[in-house]
C-alpha positions in Angstrom: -10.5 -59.5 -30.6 -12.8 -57.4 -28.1 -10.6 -55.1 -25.9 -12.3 -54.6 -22.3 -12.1 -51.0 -20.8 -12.6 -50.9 -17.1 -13.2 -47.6 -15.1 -13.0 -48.2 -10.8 -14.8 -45.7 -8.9 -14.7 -45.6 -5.5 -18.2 -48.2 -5.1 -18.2 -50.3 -8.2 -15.9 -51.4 -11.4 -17.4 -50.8 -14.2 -16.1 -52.7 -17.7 -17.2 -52.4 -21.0 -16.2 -54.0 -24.3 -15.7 -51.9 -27.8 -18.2 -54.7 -29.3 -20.6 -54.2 -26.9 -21.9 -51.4 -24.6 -23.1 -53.7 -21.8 -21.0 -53.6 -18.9 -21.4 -54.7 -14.9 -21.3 -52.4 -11.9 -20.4 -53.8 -8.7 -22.4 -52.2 -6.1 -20.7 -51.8 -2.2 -22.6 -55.2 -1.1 -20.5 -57.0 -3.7 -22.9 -58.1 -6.0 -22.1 -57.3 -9.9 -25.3 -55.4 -11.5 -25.4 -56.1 -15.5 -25.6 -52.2 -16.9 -25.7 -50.7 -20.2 -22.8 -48.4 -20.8 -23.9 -45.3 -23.0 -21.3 -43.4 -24.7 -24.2 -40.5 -25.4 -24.1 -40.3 -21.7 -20.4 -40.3 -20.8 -19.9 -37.4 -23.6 -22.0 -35.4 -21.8 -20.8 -35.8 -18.2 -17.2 -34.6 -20.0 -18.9 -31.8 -22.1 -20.4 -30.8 -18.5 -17.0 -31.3 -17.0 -15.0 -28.6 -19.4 -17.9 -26.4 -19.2 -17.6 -26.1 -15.1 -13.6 -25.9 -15.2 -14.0 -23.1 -18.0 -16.4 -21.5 -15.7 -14.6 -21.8 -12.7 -11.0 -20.6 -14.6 -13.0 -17.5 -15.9 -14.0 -16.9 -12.0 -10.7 -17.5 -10.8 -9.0 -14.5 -13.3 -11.6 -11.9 -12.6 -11.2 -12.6 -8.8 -7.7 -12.5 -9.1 -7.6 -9.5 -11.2 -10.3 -8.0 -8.8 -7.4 -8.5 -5.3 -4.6 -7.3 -7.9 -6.7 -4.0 -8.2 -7.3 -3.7 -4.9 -4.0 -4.2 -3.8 -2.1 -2.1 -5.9 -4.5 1.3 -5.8 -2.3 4.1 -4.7 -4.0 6.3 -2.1 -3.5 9.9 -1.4 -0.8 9.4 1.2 1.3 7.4 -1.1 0.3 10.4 -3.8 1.8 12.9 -1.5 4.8 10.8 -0.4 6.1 10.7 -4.2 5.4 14.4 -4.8 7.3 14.9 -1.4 10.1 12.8 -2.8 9.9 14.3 -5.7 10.4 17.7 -4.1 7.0 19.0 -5.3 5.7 20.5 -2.5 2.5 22.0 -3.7 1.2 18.6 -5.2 2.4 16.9 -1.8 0.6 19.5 0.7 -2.3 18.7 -1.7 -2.4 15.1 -1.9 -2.0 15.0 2.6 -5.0 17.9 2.6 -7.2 15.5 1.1 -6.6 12.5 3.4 -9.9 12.0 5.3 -9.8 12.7 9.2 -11.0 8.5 10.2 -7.7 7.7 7.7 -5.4 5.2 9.3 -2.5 7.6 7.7 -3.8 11.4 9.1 -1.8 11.7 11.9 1.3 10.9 9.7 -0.3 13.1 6.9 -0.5 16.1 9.3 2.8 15.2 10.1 3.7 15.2 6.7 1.7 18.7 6.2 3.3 20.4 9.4 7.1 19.6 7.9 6.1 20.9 4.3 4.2 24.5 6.0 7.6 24.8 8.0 10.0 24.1 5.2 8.1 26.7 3.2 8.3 29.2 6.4 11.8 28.4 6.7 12.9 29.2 3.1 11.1 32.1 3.4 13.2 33.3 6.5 9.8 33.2 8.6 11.8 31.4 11.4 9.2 32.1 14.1 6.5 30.5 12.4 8.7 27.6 10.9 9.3 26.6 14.2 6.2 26.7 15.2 4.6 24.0 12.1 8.2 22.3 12.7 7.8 21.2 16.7 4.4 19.9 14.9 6.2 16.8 13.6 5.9 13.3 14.4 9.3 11.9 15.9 8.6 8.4 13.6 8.3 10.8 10.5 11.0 10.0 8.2 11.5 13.7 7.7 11.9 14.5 11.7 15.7 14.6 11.1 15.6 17.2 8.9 13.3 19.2 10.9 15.8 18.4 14.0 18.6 20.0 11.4 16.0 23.2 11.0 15.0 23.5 14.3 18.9 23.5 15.6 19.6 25.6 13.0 16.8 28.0 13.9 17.8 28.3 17.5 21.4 28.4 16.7 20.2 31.8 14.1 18.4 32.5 17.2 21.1 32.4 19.9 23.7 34.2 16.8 21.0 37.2 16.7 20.9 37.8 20.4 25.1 37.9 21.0 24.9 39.9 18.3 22.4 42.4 20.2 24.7 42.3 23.3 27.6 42.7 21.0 25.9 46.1 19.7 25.3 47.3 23.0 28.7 46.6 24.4 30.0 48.5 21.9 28.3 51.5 22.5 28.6 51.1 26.1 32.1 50.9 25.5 32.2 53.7 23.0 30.4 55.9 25.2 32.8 55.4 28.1 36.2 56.2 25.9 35.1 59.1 24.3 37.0 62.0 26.4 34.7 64.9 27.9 35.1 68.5 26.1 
């Protein structure tokens, strides 16, 4: 018994028999063509087939892999934001320095450098100059409240100093008025 294999593309059907390698194509007119079917031929078109998808998977992975890289690199901002998280200061002030002036992230890098130069100042009891890198930060910086907290805290040191100064001199005002004549 002779099995019949057909295989429809979209302009002809195309039939072949396991006896026999003739088959008929069926061109778009609609006239059947008698063809011979060769096997030699059909392995090759599939060896050709799996050697383009094994290309094209290969391709696919190293682009992939390429965007994944890309995507992922850290950059110095992101450095300095982890040291700065990590309370590391010095690695932080390091990581912003290096930003690059035509950066989309420098103005929240000097930002970033202006809040760690007046925390330093600050615990240093350089109030003057704290406040001076402090007014320096950026209101969308996420550390602006805490330089808020500084800066009050600063002016409140500030104001505490000065009634203290009037205090003083009251006092001596005052002492200097009481003290009976000889």
């Amino acid at each position: 018994m002779t099995k019949k294999f057909y295989h429809i593309s979209r302009y002809n059907l195309q039939s072949s028999s396991e006896s026999s390698e003739n088959s008929f194509l069926q061109n778009p007119s609609g006239s059947i063509i008698p063809t011979i079917y060769n096997q030699t031929e059909t392995k090759h078109k599939w060896n050709n087939t799996i050697i383009y998808i094994v290309i094209g998977s290969v391709f696919t992975i190293i682009l992939a892999a390429v965007i994944i890289i890309i995507l992922t690199r850290s950059t110095d901002y992101e450095h300095g934001v982890l040291s700065l998280h990590a309370n590391d200061l010095n690695a932080a002030l390091t990581e912003f320095q290096k930003i690059a002036p035509d950066d989309r992230m420098y103005e929240m890098a000097q930002s970033k450098i202006n809040y760690i130069n007046g925390l330093n100042e600050y615990n240093k009891g350089n109030y003057e100059v704290s406040k001076n890198y402090l007014s320096k930060v950026d209101e969308s910086d996420e550390y602006y409240p805490d330089t808020r907290l500084m800066l009050d805290r600063i002016a409140m040191s500030s104001r505490t100093a000065n009634l203290n100064s009037i205090l003083e001199k009251v006092k001596k005002v005052k002492d200097a008025a009481v003290q009976p004549e000889k």
